[in-house]
N, C-alpha and C positions, 0 to 999 in steps of 0.2 A: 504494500500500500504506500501510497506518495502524497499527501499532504502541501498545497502549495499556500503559499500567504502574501497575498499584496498589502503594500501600505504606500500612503499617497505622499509622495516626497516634495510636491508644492506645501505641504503644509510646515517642512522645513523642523518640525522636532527633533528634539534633543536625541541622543540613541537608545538614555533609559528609557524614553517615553515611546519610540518605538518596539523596544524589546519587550515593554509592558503591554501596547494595544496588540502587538503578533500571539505574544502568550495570552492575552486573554481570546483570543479568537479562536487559536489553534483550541483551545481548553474547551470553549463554549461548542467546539462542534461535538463533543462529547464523544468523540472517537480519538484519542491517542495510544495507540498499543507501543507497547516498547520500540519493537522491528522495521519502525515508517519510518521513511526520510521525509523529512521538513523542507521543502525548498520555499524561503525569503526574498521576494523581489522589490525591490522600490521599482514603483511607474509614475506615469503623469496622473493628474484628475480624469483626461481622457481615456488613456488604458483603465485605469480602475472604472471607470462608468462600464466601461464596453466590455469587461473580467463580471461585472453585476450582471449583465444584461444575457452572456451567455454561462455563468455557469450557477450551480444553486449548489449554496453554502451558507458561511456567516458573516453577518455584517456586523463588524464589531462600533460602538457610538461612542465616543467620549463622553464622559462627564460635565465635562469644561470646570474643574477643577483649578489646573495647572496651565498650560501652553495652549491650548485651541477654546474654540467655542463650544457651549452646551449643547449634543447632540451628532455632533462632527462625527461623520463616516471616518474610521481613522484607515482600519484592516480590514481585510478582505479573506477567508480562510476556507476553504474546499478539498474535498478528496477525489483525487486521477487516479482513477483505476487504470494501469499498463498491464 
């Protein structure tokens, strides 16, 4: 199993803050087994719209706690069956 995770690099976050919205995504799809590779992309707004539009997964929303706004698409996180 192959796990991929986008996160939208226009929004220019720190690395903690993407390493936290990736883990909560990958976590939230509620499939992590040991043996899955994880592959981590930064894309544009545009790839990440068009990564929504074809594949179903998790949209992980910020809080707006820290660095973005309340409700902010951060990560993107699905599973590719090869």
């Amino acid at each position: 199993m192959k796990i991929k995770v986008i996160y939208r690099k226009n929004l220019k976050m720190s690395e903690g803050k993407v390493a936290a919205q990736v883990a909560h995504a990958v976590k939230n799809l509620g499939i992590t087994p040991t043996d899955c590779d994880i592959i981590v992309l930064k894309v544009s707004d545009k790839k990440f719209e068009e990564y929504l539009q074809k594949e179903s997964g998790y949209i992980q929303y910020d809080k707006g706690l820290t660095e973005v706004e309340p409700n902010t698409p951060t990560a993107f996180a699905w599973v590719e069956n090869y």
